[in-house]
mmCIF file of the N, C-alpha and C atoms, coordinates in Angstrom:
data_MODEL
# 
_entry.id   MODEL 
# 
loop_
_atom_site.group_PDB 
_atom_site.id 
_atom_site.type_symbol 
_atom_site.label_atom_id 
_atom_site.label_alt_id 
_atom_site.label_comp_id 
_atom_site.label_asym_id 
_atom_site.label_entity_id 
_atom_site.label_seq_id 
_atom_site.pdbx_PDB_ins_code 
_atom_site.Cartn_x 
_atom_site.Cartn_y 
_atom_site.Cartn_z 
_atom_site.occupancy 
_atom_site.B_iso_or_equiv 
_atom_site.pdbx_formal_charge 
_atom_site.auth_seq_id 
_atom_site.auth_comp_id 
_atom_site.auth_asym_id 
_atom_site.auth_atom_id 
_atom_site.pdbx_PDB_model_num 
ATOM 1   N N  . UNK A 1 1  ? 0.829  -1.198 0.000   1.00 0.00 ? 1  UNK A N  1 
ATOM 2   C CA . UNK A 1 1  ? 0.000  0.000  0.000   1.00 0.00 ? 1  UNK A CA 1 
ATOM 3   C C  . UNK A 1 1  ? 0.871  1.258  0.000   1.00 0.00 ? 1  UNK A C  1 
ATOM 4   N N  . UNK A 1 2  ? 1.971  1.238  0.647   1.00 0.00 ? 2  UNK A N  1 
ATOM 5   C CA . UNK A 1 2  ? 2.670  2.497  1.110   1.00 0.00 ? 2  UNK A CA 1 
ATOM 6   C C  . UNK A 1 2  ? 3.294  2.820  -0.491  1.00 0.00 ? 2  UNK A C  1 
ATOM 7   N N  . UNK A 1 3  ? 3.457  1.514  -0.967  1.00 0.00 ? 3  UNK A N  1 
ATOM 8   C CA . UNK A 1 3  ? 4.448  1.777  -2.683  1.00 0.00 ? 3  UNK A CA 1 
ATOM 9   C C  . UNK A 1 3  ? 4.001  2.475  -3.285  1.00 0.00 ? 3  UNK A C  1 
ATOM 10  N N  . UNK A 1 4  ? 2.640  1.740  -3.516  1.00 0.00 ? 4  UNK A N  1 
ATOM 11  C CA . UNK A 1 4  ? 1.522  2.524  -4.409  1.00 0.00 ? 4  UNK A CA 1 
ATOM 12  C C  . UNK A 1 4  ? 1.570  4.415  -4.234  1.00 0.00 ? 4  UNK A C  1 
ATOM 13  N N  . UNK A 1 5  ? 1.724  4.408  -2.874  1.00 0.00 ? 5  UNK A N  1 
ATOM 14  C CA . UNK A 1 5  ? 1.464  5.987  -2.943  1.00 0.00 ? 5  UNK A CA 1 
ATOM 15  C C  . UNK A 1 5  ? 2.891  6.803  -2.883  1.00 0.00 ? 5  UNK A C  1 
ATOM 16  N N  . UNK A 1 6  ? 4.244  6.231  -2.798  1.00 0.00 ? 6  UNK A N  1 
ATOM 17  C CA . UNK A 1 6  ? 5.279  6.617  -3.072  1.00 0.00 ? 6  UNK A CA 1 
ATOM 18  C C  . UNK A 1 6  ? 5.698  6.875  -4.386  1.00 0.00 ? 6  UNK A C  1 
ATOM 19  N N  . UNK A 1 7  ? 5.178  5.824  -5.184  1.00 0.00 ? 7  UNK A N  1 
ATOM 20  C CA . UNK A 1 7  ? 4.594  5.532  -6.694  1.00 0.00 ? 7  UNK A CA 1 
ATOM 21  C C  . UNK A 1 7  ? 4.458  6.642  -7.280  1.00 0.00 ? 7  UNK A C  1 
ATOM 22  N N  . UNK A 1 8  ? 3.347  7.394  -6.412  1.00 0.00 ? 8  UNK A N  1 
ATOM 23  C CA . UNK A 1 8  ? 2.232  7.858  -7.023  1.00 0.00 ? 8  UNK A CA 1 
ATOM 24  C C  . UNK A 1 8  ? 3.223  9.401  -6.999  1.00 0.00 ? 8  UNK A C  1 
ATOM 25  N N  . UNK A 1 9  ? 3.254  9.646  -5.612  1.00 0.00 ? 9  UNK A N  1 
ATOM 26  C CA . UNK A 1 9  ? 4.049  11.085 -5.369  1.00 0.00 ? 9  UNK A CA 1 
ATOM 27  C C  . UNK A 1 9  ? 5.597  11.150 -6.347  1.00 0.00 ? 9  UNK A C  1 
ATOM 28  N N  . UNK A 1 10 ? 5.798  10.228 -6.685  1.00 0.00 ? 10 UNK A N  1 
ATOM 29  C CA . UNK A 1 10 ? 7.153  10.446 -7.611  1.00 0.00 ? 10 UNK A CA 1 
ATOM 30  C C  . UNK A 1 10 ? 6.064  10.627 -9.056  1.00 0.00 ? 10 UNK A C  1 
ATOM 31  N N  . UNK A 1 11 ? 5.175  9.904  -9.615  1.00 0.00 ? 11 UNK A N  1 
ATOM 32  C CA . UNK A 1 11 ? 5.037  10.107 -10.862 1.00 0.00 ? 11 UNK A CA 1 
ATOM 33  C C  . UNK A 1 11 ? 4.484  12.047 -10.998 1.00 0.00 ? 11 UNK A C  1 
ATOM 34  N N  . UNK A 1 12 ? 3.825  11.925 -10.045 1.00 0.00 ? 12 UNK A N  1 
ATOM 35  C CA . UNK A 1 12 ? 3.147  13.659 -9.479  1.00 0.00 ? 12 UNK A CA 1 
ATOM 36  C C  . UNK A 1 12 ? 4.509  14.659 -9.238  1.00 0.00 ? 12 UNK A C  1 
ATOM 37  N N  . UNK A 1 13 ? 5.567  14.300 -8.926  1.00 0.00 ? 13 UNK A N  1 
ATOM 38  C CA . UNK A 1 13 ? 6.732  15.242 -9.218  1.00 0.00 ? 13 UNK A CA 1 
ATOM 39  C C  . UNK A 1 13 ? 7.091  15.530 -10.484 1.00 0.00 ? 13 UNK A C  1 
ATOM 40  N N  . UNK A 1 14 ? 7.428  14.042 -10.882 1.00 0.00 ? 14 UNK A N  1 
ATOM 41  C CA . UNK A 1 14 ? 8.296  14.344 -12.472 1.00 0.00 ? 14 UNK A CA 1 
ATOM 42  C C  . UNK A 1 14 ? 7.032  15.049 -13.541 1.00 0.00 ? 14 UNK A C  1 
ATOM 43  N N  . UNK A 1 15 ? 6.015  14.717 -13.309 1.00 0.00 ? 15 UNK A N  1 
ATOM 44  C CA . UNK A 1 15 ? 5.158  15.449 -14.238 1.00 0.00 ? 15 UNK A CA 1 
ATOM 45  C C  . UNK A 1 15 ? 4.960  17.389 -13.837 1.00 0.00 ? 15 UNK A C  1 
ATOM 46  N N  . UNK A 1 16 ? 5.119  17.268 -12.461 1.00 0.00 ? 16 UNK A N  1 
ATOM 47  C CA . UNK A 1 16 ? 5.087  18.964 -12.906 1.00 0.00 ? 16 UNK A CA 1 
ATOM 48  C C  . UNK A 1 16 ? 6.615  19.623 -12.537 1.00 0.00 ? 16 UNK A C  1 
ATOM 49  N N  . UNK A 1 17 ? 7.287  18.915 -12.616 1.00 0.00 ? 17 UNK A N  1 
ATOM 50  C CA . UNK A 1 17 ? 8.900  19.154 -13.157 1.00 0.00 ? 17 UNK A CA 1 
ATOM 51  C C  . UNK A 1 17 ? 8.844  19.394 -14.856 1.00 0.00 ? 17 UNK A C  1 
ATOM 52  N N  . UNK A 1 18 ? 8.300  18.250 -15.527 1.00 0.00 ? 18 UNK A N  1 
ATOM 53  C CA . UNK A 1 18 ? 8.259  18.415 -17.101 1.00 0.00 ? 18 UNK A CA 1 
ATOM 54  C C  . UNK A 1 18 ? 7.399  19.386 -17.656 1.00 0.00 ? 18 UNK A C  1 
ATOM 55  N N  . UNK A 1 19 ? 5.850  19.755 -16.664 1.00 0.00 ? 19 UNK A N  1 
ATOM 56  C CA . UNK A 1 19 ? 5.253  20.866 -17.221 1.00 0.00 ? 19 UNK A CA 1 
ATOM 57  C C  . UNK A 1 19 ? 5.851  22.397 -16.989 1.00 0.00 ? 19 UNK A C  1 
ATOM 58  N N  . UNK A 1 20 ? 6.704  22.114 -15.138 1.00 0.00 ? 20 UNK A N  1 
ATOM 59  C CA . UNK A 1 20 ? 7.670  23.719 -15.345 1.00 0.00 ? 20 UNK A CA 1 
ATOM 60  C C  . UNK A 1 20 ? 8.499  23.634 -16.557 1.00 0.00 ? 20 UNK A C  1 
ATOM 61  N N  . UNK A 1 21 ? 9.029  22.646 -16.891 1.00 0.00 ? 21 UNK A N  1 
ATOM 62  C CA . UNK A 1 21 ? 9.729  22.586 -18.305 1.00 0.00 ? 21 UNK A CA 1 
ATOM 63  C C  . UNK A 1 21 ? 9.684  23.057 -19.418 1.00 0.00 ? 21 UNK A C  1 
ATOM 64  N N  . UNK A 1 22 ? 8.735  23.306 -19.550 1.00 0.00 ? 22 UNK A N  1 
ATOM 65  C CA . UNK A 1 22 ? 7.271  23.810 -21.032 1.00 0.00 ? 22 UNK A CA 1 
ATOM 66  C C  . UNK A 1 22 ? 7.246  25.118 -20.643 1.00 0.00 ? 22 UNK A C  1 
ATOM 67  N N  . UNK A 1 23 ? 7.157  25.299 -19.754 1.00 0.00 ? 23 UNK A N  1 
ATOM 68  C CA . UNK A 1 23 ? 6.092  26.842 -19.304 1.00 0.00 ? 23 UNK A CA 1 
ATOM 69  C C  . UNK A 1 23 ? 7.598  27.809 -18.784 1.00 0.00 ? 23 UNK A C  1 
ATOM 70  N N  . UNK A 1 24 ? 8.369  27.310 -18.752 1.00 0.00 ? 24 UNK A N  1 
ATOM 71  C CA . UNK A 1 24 ? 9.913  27.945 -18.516 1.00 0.00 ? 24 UNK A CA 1 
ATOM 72  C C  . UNK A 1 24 ? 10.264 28.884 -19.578 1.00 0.00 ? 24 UNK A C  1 
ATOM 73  N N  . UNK A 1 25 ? 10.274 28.210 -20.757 1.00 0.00 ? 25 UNK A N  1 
ATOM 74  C CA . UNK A 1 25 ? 11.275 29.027 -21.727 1.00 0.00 ? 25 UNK A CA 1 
ATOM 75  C C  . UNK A 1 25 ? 9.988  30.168 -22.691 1.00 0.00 ? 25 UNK A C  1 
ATOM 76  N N  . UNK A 1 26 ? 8.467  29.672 -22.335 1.00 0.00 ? 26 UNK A N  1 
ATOM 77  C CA . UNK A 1 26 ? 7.181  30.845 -22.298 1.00 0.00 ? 26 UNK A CA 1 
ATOM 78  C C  . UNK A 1 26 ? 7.723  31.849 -21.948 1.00 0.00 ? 26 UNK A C  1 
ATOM 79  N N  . UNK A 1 27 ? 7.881  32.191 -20.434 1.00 0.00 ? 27 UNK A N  1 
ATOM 80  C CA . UNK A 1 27 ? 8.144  33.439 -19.311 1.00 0.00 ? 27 UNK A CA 1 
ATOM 81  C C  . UNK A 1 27 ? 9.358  33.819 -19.394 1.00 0.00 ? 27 UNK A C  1 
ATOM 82  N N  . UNK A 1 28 ? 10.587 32.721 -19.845 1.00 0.00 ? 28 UNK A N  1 
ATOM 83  C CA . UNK A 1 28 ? 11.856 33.553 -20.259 1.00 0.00 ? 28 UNK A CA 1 
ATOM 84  C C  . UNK A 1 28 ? 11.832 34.289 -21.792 1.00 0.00 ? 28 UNK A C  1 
ATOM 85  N N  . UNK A 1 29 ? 10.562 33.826 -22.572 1.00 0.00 ? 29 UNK A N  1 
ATOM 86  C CA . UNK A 1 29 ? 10.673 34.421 -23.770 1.00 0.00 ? 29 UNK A CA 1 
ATOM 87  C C  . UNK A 1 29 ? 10.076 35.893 -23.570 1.00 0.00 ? 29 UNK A C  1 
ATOM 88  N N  . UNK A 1 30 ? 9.037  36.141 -22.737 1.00 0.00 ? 30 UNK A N  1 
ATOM 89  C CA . UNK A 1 30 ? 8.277  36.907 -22.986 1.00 0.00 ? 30 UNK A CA 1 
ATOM 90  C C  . UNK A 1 30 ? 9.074  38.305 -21.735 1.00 0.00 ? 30 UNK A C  1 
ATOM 91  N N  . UNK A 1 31 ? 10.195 37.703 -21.285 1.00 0.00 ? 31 UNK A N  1 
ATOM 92  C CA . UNK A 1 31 ? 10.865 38.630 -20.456 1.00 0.00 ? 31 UNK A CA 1 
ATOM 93  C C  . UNK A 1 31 ? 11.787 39.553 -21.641 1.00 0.00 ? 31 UNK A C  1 
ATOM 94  N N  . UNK A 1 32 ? 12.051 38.677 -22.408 1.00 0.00 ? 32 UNK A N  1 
ATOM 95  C CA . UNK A 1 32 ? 13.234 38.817 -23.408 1.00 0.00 ? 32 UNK A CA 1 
ATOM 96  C C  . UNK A 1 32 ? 12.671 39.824 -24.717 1.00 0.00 ? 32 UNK A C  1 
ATOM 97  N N  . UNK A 1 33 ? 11.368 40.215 -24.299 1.00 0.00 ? 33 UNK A N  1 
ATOM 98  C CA . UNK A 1 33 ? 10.514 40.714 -25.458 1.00 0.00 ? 33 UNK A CA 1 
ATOM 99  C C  . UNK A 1 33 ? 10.487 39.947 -27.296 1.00 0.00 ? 33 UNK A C  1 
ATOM 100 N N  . UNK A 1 34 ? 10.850 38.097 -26.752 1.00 0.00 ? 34 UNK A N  1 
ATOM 101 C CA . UNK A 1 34 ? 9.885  37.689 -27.505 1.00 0.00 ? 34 UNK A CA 1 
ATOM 102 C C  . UNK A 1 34 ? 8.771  36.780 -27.412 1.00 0.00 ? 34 UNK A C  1 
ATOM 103 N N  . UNK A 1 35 ? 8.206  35.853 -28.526 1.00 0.00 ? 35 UNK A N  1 
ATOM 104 C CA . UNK A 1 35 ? 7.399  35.184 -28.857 1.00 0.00 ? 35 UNK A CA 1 
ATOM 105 C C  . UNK A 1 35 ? 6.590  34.058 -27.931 1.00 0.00 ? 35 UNK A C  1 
ATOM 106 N N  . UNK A 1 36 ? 6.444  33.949 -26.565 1.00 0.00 ? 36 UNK A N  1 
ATOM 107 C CA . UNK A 1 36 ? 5.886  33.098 -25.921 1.00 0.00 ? 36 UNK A CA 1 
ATOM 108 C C  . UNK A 1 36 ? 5.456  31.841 -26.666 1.00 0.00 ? 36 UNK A C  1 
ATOM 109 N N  . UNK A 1 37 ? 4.453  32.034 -27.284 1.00 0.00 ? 37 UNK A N  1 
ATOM 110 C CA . UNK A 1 37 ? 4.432  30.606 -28.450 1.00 0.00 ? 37 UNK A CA 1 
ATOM 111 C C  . UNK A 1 37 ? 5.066  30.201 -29.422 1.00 0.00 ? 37 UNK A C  1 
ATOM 112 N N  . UNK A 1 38 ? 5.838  31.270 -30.311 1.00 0.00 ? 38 UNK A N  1 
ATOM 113 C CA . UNK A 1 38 ? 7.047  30.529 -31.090 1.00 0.00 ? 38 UNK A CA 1 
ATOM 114 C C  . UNK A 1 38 ? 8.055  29.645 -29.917 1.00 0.00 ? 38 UNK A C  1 
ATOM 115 N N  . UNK A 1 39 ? 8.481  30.415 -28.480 1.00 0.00 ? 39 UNK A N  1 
ATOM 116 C CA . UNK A 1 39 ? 9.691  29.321 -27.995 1.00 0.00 ? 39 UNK A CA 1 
ATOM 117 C C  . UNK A 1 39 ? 8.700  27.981 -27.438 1.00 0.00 ? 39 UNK A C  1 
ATOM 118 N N  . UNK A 1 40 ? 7.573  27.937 -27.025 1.00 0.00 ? 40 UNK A N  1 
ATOM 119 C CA . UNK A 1 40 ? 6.817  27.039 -26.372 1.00 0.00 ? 40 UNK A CA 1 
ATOM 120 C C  . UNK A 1 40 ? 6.867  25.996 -27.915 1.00 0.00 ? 40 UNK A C  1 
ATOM 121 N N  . UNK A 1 41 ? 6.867  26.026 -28.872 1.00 0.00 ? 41 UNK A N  1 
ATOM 122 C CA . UNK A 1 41 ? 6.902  25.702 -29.945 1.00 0.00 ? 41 UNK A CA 1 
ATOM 123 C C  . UNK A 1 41 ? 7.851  25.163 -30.215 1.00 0.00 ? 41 UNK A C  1 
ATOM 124 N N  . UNK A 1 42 ? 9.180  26.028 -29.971 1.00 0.00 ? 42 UNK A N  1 
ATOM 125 C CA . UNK A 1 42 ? 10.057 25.102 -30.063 1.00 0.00 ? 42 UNK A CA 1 
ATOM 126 C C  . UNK A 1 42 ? 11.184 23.884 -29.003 1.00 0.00 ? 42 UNK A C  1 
ATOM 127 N N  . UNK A 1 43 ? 10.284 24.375 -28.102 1.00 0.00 ? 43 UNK A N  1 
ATOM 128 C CA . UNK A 1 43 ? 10.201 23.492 -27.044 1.00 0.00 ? 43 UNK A CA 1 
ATOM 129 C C  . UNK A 1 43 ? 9.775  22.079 -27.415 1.00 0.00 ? 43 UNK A C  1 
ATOM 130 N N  . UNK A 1 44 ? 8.508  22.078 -28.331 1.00 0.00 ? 44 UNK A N  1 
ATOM 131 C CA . UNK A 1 44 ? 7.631  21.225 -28.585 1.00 0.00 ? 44 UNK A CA 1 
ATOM 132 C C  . UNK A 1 44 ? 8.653  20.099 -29.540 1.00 0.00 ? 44 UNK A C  1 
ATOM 133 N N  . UNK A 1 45 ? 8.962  21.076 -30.262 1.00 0.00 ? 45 UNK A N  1 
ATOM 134 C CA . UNK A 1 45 ? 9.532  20.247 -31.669 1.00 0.00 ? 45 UNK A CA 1 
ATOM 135 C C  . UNK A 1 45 ? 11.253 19.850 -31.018 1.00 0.00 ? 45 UNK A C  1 
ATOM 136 N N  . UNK A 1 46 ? 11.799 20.476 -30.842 1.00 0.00 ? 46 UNK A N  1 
ATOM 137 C CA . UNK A 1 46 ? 13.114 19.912 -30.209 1.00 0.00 ? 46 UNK A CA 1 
ATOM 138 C C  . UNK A 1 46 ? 13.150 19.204 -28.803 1.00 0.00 ? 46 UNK A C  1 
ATOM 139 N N  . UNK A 1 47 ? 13.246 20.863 -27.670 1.00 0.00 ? 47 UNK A N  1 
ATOM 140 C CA . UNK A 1 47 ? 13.305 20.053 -26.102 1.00 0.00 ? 47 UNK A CA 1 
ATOM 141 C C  . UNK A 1 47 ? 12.835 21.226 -25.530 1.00 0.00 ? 47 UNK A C  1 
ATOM 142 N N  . UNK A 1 48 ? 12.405 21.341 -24.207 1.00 0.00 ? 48 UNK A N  1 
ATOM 143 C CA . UNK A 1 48 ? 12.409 22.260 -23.539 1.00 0.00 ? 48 UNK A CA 1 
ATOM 144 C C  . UNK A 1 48 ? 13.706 23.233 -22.806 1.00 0.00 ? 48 UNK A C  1 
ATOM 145 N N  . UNK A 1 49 ? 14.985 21.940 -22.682 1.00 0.00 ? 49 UNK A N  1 
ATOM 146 C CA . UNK A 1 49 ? 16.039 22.250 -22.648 1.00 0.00 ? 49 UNK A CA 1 
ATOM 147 C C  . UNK A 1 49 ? 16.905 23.157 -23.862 1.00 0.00 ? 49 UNK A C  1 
ATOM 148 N N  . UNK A 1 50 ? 16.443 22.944 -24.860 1.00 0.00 ? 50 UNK A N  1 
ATOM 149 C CA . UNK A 1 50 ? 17.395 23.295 -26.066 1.00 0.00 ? 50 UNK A CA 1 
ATOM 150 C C  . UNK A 1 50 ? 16.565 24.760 -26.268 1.00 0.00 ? 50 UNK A C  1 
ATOM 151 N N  . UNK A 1 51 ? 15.034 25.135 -26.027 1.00 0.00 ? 51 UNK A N  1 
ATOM 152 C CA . UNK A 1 51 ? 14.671 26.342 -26.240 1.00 0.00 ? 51 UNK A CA 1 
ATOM 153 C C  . UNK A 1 51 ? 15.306 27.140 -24.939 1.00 0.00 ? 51 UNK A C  1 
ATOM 154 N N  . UNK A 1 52 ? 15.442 26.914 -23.569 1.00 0.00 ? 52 UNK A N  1 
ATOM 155 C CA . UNK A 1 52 ? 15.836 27.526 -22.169 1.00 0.00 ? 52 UNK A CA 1 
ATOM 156 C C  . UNK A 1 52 ? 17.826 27.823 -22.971 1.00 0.00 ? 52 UNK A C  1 
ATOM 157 N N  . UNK A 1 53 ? 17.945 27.080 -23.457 1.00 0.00 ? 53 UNK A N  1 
ATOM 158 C CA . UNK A 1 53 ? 19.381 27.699 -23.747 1.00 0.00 ? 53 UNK A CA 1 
ATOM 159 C C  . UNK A 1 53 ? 19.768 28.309 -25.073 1.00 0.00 ? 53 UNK A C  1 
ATOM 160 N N  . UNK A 1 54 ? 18.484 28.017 -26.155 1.00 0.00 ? 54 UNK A N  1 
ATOM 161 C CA . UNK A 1 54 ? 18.845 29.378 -26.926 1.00 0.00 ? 54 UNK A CA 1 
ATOM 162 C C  . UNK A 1 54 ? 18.496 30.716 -26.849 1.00 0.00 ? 54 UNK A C  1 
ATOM 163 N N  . UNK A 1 55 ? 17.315 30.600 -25.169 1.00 0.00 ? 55 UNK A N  1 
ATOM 164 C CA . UNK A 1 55 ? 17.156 32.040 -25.137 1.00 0.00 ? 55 UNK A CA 1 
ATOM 165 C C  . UNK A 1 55 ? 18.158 32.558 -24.434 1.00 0.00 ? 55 UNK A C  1 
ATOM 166 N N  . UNK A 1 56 ? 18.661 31.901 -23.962 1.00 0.00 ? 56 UNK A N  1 
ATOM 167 C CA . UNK A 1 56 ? 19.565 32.257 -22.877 1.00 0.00 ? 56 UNK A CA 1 
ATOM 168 C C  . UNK A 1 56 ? 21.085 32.790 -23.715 1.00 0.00 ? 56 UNK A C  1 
ATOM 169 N N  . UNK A 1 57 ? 21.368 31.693 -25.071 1.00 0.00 ? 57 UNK A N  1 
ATOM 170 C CA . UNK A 1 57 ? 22.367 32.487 -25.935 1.00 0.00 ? 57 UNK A CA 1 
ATOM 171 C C  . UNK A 1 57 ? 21.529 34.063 -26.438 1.00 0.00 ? 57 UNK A C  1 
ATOM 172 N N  . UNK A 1 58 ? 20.489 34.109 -27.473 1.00 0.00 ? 58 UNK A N  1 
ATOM 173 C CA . UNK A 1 58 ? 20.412 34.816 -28.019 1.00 0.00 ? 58 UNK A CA 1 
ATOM 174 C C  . UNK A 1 58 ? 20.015 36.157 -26.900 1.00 0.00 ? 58 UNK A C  1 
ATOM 175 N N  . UNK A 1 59 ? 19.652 36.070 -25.692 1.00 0.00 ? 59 UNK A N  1 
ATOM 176 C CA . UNK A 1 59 ? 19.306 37.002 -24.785 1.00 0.00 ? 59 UNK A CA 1 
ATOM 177 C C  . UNK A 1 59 ? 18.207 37.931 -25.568 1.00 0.00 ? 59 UNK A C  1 
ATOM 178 N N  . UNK A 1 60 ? 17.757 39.384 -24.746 1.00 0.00 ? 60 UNK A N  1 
ATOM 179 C CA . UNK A 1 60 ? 16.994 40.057 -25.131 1.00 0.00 ? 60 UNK A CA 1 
ATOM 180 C C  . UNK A 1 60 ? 16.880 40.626 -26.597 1.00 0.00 ? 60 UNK A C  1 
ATOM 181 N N  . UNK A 1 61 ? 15.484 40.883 -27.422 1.00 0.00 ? 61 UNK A N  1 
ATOM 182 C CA . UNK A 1 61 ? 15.660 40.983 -28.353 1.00 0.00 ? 61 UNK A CA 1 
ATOM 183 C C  . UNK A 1 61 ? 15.273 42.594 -28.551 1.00 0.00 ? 61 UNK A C  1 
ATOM 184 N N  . UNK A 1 62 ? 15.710 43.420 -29.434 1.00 0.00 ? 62 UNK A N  1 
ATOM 185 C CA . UNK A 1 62 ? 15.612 44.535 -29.687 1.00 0.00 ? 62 UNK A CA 1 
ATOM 186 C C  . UNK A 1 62 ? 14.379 45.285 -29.028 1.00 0.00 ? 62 UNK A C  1 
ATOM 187 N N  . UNK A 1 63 ? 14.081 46.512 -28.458 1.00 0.00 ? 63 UNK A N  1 
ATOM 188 C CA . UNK A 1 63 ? 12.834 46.984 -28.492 1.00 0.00 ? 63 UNK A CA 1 
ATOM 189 C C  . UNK A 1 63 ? 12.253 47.474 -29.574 1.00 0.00 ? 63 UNK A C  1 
ATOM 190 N N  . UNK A 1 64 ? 11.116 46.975 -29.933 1.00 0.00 ? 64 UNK A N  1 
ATOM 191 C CA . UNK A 1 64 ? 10.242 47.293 -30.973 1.00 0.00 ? 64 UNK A CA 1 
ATOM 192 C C  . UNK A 1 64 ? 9.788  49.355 -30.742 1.00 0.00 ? 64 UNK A C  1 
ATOM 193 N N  . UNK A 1 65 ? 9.981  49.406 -31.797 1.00 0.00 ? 65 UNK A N  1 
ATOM 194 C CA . UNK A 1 65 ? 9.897  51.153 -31.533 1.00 0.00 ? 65 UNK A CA 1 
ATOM 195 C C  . UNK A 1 65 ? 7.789  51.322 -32.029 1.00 0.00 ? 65 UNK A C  1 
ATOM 196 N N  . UNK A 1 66 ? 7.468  52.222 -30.831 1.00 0.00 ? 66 UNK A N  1 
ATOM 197 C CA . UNK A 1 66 ? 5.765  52.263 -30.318 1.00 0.00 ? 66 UNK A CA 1 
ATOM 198 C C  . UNK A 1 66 ? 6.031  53.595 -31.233 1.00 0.00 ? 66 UNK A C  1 
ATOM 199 N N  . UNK A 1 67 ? 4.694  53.341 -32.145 1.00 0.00 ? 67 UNK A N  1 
ATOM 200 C CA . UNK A 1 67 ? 4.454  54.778 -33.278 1.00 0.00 ? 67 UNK A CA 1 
ATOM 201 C C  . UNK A 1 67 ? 2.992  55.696 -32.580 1.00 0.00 ? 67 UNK A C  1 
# 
């Protein structure tokens, strides 16, 4: 009985470990003034790891000039 729910609390970690994963390189994009769903995107298609470190190379992106 006790497994089952040790089980349970590890599968309930790693899953919202992998969803901060996803939702990470969102809030670092949108700090960076870009695309929240282009990096969530490419999170999708590569890793969540590989989008957290190309924002992290390419850093902030230009400010868009307000007309």
């Amino acid at each position: 009985m006790m497994e089952d729910f040790t089980g349970l609390v590890f599968l309930l970690v790693i899953a919202i470990v992998v969803i901060w994963l996803y939702i990470l390189p969102i809030t670092m994009a949108q700090r960076r003034n870009r695309s929240g769903l282009i990096w969530f995107l490419i999170g999708i298609v590569g890793s969540p790891l590989l989008a957290i470190l190309l924002l992290l190379a390419f850093g902030d992106a230009p400010e868009q000039p307000t007309v």
